[in-house]
C-alpha positions as CSV (number, residue, x, y, z in Angstrom):
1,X,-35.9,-18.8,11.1
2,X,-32.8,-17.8,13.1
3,X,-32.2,-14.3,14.4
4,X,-29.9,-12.0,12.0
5,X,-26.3,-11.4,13.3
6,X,-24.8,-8.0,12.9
7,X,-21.2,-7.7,11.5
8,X,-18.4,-4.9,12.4
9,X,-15.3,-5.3,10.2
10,X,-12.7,-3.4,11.9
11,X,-10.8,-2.9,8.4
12,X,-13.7,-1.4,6.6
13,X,-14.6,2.5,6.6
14,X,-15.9,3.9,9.4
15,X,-20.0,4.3,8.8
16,X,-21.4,7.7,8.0
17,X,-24.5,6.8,10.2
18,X,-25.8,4.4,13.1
19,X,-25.7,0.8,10.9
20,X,-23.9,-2.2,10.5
21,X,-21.5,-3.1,8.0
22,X,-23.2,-6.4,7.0
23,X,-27.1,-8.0,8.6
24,X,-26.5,-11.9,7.9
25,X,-29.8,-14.3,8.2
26,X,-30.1,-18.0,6.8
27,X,-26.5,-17.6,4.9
28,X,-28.0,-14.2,3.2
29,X,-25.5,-11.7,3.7
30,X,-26.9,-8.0,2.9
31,X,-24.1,-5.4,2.9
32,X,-24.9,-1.8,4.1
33,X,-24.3,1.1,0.8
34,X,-20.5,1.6,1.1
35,X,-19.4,5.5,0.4
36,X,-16.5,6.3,-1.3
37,X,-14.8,7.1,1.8
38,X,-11.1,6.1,3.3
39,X,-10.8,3.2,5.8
40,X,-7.8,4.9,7.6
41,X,-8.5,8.4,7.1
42,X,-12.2,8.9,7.7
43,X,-11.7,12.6,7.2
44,X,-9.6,12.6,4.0
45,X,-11.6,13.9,1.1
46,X,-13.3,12.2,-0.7
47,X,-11.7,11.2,-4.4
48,X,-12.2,13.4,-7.1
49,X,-14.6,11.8,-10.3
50,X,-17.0,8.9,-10.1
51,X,-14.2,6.5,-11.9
52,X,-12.1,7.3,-8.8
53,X,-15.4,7.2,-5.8
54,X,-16.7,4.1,-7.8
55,X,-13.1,1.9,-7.0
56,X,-12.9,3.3,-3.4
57,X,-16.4,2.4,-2.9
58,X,-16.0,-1.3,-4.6
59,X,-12.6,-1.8,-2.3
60,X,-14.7,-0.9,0.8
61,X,-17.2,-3.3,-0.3
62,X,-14.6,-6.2,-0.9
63,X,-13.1,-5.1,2.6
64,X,-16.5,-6.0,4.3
65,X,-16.7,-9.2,1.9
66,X,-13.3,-10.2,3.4
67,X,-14.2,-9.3,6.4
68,X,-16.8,-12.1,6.2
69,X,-14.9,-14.3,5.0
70,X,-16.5,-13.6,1.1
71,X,-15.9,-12.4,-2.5
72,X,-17.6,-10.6,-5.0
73,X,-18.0,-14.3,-5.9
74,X,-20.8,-14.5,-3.7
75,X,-22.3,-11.7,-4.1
76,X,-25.5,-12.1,-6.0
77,X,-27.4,-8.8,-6.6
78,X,-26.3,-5.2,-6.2
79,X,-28.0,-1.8,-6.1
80,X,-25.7,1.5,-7.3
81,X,-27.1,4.7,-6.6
82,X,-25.2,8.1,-8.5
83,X,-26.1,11.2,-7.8
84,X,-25.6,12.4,-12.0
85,X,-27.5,10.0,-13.9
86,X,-26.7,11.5,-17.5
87,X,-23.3,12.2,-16.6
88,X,-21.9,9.4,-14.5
89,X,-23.7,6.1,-15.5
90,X,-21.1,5.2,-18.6
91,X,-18.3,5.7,-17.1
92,X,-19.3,4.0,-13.4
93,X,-20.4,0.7,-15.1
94,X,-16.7,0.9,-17.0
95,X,-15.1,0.4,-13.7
96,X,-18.0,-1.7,-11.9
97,X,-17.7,-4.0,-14.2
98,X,-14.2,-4.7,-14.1
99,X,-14.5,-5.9,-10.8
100,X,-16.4,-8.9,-11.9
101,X,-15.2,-12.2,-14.3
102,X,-16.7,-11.6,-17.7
103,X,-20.0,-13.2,-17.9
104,X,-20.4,-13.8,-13.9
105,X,-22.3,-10.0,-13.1
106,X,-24.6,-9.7,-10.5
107,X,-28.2,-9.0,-10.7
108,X,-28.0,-4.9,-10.6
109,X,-30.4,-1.9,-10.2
110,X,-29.4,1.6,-10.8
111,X,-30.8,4.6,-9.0
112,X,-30.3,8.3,-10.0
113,X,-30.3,10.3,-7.0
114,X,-30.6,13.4,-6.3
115,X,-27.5,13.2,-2.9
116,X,-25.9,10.9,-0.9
117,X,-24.1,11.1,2.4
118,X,-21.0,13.1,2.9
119,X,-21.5,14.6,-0.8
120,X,-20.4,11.1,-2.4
121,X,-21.3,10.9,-6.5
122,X,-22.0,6.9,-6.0
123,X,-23.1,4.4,-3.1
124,X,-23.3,0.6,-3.8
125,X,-25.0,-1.8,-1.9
126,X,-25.0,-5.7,-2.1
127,X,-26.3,-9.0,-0.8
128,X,-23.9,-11.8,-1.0
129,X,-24.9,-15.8,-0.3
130,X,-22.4,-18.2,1.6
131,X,-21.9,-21.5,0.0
């Protein structure tokens, strides 16, 4: 089995800790949690409502895919992580969703949390496949 590479995408946020944007091994292409943070403007806060932090964190995850040379076409499974269960999960799956063609989701867990980094309401992770 080959050695993983380790992928930087100079467009994508700055990370909130020591990782990589992407680990890629054998065409499996695992995606590091994206916050709902600004690629430009590390410092700007942070949008206001999960409707708003969930779109900043899918466009961060589709600048990594690009990055790459991907699409949310590839990616099969994903793992969203919200900080208010009760509160958040209806209306974060309203705009999740709408990233994806109807009838083409990926496999997906959900994890109520009790924080995430930088005091983000959502993180979303994913693992892609090249063709």
């Amino acid at each position: 089995m080959p050695l993983p590479s380790f992928h930087m995408i100079d467009a994508a946020p700055r990370p909130v800790a020591p990782f990589s944007h992407a680990a890629e091994v054998d065409g499996w292409v695992h995606l590091t949690g994206q916050m709902p943070t600004w690629p430009a403007e590390p410092d700007r806060p942070l949008p206001d409502g999960i409707e708003a932090q969930t779109r900043r964190v899918m466009d961060n995850l589709i600048l990594v895919l690009q990055g790459l040379d991907l699409s949310l076409r590839n990616v099969v499974q994903a793992r969203v992580y919200i900080t208010d269960f009760d509160r958040d999960y209806a209306a974060m799956n309203a705009v999740y969703t709408g990233y994806f063609e109807a009838g083409k989701l990926p496999a997906r867990t959900c994890i109520g949390v009790n924080g995430l980094a930088v005091g983000a309401l959502v993180e979303i992770d994913m693992v892609a496949r090249r063709p």
